[in-house]
C-alpha positions as CSV (number, residue, x, y, z in Angstrom):
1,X,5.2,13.6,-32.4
2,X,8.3,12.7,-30.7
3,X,9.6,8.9,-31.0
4,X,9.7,6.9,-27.7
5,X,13.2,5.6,-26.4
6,X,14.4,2.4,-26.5
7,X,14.7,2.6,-22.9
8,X,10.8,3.9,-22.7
9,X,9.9,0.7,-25.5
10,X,12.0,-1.7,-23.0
11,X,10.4,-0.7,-19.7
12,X,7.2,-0.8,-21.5
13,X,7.8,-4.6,-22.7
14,X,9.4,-5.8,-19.8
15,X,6.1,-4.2,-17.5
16,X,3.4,-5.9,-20.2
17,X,5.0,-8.9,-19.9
18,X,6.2,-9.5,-15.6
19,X,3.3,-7.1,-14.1
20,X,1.8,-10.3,-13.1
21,X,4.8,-11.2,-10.7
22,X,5.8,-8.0,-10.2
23,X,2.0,-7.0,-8.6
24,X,1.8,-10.0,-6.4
25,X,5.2,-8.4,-4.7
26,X,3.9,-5.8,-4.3
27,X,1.0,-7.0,-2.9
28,X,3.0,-9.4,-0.6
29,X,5.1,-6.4,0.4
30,X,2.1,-4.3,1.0
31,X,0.4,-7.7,3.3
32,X,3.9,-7.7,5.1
33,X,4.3,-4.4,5.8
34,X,0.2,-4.4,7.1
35,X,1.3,-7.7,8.8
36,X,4.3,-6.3,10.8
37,X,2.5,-3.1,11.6
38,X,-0.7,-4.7,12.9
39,X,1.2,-7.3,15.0
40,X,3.3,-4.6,17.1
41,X,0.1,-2.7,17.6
42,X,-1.5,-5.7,19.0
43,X,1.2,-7.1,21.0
44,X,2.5,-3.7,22.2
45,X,0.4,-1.0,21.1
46,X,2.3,2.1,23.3
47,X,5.4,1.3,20.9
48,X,4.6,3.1,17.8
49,X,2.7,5.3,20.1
50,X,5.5,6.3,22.2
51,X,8.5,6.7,19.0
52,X,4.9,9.5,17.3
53,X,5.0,11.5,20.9
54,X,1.6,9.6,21.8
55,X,1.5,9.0,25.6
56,X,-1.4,6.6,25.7
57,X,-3.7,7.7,29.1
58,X,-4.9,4.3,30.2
59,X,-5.0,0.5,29.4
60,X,-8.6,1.1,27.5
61,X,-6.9,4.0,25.5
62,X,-3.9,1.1,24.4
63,X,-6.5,-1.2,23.9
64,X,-8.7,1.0,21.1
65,X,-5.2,1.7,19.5
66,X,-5.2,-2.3,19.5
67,X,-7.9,-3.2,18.0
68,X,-8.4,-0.5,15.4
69,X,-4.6,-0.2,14.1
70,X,-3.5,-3.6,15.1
71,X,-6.9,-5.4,14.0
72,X,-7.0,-3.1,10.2
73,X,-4.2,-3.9,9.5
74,X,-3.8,-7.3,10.1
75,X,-7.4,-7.6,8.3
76,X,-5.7,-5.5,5.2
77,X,-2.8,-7.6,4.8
78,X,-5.1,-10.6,4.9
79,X,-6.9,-9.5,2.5
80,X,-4.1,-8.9,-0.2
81,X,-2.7,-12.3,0.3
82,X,-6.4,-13.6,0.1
83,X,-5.9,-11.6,-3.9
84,X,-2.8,-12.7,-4.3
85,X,-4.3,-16.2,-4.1
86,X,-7.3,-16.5,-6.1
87,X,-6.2,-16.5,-10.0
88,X,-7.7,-13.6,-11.1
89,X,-7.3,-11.5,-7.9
90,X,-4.4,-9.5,-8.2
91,X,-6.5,-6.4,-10.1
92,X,-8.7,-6.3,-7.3
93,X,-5.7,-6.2,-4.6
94,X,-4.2,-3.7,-6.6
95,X,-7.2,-1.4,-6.0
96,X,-7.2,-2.4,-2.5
97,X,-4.1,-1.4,-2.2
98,X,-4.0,1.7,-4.0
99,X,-7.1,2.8,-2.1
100,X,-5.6,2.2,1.2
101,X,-2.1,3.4,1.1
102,X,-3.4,6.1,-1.2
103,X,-5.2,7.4,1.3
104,X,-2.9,7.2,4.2
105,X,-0.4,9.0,2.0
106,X,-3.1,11.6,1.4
107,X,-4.2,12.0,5.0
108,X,-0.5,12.2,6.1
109,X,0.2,14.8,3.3
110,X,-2.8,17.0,4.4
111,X,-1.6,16.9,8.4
112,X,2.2,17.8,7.1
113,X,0.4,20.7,5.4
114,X,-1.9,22.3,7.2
115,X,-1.5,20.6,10.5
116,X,2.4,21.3,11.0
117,X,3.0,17.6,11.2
118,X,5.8,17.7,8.5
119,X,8.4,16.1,11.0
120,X,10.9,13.9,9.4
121,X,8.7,10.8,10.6
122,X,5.9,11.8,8.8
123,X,8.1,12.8,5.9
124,X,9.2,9.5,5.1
125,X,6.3,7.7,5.9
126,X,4.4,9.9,3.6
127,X,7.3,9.3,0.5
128,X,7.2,5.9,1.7
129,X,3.1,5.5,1.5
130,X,3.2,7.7,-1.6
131,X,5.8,5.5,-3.5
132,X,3.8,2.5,-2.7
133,X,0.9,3.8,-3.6
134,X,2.2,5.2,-7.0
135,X,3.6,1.5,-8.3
136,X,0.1,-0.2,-7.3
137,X,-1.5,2.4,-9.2
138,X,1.0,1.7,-12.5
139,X,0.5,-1.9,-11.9
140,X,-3.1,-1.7,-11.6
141,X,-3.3,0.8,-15.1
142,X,-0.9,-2.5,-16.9
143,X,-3.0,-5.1,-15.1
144,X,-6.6,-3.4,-16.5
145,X,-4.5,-3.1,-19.7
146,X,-3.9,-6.6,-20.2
147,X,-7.7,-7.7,-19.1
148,X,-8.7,-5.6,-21.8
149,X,-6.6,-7.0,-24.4
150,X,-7.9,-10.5,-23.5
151,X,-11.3,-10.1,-23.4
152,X,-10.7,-8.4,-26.5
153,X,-9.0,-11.1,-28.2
154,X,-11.5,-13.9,-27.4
């Protein structure tokens, strides 16, 4: 069986030890990033709209795109500040998180393969979703890890 690296036992100890802080950012990244999202569909839905190749049809259409992007979004990102908050939240962020941003990432990924919607847009959003999604999932499996050993130990 092959020996870990110092490198590996470093990244290890320095994850066990600041996933606490290091999953609140990126939960407060994630509530951000909803945050600054939601707000432009709300104020200005045809924005984001316009920069996909969306031509919104009439004030009711810019309106739906309001209140369903603009309204989730800001209700997501409300929501992981809301775990960020309580003291033993930040697991249950993490899987909203992962859940959410997973699944955008997946939904993006099946357009860009099947749907010839792999424009560079959707490219990077998808990495960018993907990435996201990837480190709430670690944090998450360190997070559970840690519950474990304290429930454990008492």
């Amino acid at each position: 069986m092959p020996k870990e690296s110092l490198k590996t036992i470093y990244m290890k100890t320095i994850l066990s030890k600041h996933s606490t802080k290091l999953s609140k950012i990126i939960l407060l990244g994630g509530a951000l990033i909803y945050f600054a999202f939601g707000f432009v569909f709300l104020i200005i839905p045809d924005i984001i709209t316009t920069l996909d190749g969306i031509v919104l049809p009439d004030r009711p259409a810019a309106n739906h795109i309001r209140a369903v992007y603009g309204g989730m979004e800001i209700g997501l990102g409300m929501l992981l500040i809301y775990f960020c908050l309580l003291k033993d939240g930040v697991k249950n962020g993490l899987i909203v998180l992962s859940f959410s941003i997973g699944v955008t990432a997946l939904s993006r990924l099946y357009g860009i393969l099947f749907d010839q919607g792999g424009d560079m847009s959707n490219i990077l959003s998808f990495a960018a979703e993907f990435a996201f999604g990837v480190m709430a999932i670690v944090l998450l499996l360190f997070e559970s890890k840690k519950l474990i050993q304290k429930h454990s130990s008492s």
